[in-house]
N, C-alpha and C positions, 0 to 999 in steps of 0.2 A: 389329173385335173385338180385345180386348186379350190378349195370351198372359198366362194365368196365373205362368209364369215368370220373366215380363219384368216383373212389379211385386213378385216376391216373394226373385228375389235379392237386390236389391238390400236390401230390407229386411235379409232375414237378415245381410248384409254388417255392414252399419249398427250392427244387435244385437249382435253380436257382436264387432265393434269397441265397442260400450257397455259389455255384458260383461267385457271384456277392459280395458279400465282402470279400471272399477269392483275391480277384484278387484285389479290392482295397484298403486291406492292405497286400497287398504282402505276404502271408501266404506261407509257403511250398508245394512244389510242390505233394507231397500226398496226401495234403485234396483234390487236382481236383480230383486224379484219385479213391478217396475212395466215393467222390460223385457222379462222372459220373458212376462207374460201381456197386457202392453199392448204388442205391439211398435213399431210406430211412432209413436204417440203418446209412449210410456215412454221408447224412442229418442233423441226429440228432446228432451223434458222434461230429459232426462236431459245429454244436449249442452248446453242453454241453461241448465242451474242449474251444469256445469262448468267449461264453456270461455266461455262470452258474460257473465260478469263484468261490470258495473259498469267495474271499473277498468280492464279488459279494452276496452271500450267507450270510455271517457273517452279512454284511449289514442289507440287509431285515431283517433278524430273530433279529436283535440288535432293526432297528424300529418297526417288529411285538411286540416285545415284549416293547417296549417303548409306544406301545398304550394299551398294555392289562395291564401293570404295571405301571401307573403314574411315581414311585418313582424306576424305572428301572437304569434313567441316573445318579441318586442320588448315587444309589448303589453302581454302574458299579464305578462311579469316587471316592466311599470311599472307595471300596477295592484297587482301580490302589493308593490312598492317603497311605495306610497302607502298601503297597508294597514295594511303591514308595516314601520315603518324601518327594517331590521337590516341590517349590516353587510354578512353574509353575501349577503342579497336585492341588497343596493347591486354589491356583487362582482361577482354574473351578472349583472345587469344593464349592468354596465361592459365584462363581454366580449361580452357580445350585441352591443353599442354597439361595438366594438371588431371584432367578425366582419363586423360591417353597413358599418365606412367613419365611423361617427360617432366619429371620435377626440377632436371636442372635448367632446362630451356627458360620453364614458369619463373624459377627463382629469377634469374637473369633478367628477363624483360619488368618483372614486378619491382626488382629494384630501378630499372632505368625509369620507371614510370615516379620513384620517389623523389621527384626534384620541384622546386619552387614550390605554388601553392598547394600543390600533393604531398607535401613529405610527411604532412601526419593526417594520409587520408584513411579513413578506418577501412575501407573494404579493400584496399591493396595491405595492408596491414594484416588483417586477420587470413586473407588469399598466403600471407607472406607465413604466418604462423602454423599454418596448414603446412605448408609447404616444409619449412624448416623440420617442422615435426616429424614428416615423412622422412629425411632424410637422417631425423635422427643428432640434429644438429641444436641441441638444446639451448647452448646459452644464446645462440641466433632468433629462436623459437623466444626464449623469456624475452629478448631484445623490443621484437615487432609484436611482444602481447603488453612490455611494460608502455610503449608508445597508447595504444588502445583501451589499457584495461580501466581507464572513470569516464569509458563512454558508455553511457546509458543503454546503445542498446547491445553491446558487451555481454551487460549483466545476469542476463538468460541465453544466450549462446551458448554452439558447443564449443566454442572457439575457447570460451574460458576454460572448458574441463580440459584441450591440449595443455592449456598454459599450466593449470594446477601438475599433470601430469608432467611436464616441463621443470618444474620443481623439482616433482619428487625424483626425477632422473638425476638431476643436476644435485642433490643434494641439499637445497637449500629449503630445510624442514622450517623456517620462520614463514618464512612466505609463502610455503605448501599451507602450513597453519591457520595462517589470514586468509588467504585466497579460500579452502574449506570451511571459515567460521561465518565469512560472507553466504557462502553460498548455504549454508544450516538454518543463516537469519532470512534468507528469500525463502526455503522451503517450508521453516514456520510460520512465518507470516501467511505465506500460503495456506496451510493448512490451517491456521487455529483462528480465521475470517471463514 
């Protein structure tokens, strides 16, 4: 036999947790009276037209499936890329490519993305110096950081320590030099304010 009790707190619990944010985000005046007089049925109705959203939804199952599918996000942004051409879409897509190990994919799309009023846009720029670095490809690497390097917010980035690094691979101890004396003069400054 079931305790009368033992089915009815819990309800009440429930309700009044419903209650209670119905009232604090001002909801319509039918969800009180579909919970006060329908309680558990009203309860849940009331749960799943709040919190169980659609996008709510999409969510979860986009990260369920981003855990059982590694290459889920990869996907996901090269079909929105084929859809979509836009710059923007090409960008995630070159960091996803870039998070994933595919540096030469990233390289590739990051350059097609350098044309017209993007050819000296700083964050496919510094995406590109990243990238070049990893492959080890130095003079490519000083290339897409001399594009970038008297943009302001350059200036504290790590993107500038690839590029000093970039130097000193490449041999060119002048500009390893300046690029290190700049960065001595931001640390001081720093410190002795």
């Amino acid at each position: 036999m079931l305790n009368s009790y033992g089915y009815y707190t819990p309800v009440l619990i429930l309700q009044g947790f419903c209650l209670y944010h119905s009232y604090k985000n001002n909801t319509h005046q039918k969800y009180y009276w579909l919970i006060i007089f329908v309680p558990l049925v009203g309860s849940l109705v009331y749960l799943y037209l709040n919190f169980f959203k659609k996008s709510l939804i999409d969510d979860l199952s986009d990260g369920f499936k981003g855990i059982v599918n590694s290459n889920y996000q990869v996907e996901k942004l090269e079909k929105e890329t084929k859809f979509t051409d836009t710059m923007s879409n090409k960008k995630y897509l070159a960091i996803q490519y870039l998070n994933k190990g595919r540096t030469n994919e990233a390289i590739d799309l990051l350059n097609s993305c350098l044309v017209g009023i993007h050819a000296d846009d700083q964050e496919i720029n510094r995406l590109l110096l990243q990238a070049y670095y990893s492959q080890k490809e130095y003079g490519k690497c000083i290339a897409a950081g001399e594009k970038i390097k008297n943009d302001y917010t350059f200036a504290n980035a790590e993107e500038k320590a690839l590029l000093a690094w970039a130097y000193y691979y490449s041999g060119d101890s002048e500009k390893l030099n300046q690029s290190l004396k700049v960065r001595m003069v931001c640390f001081q400054t720093i410190f002795n304010d």
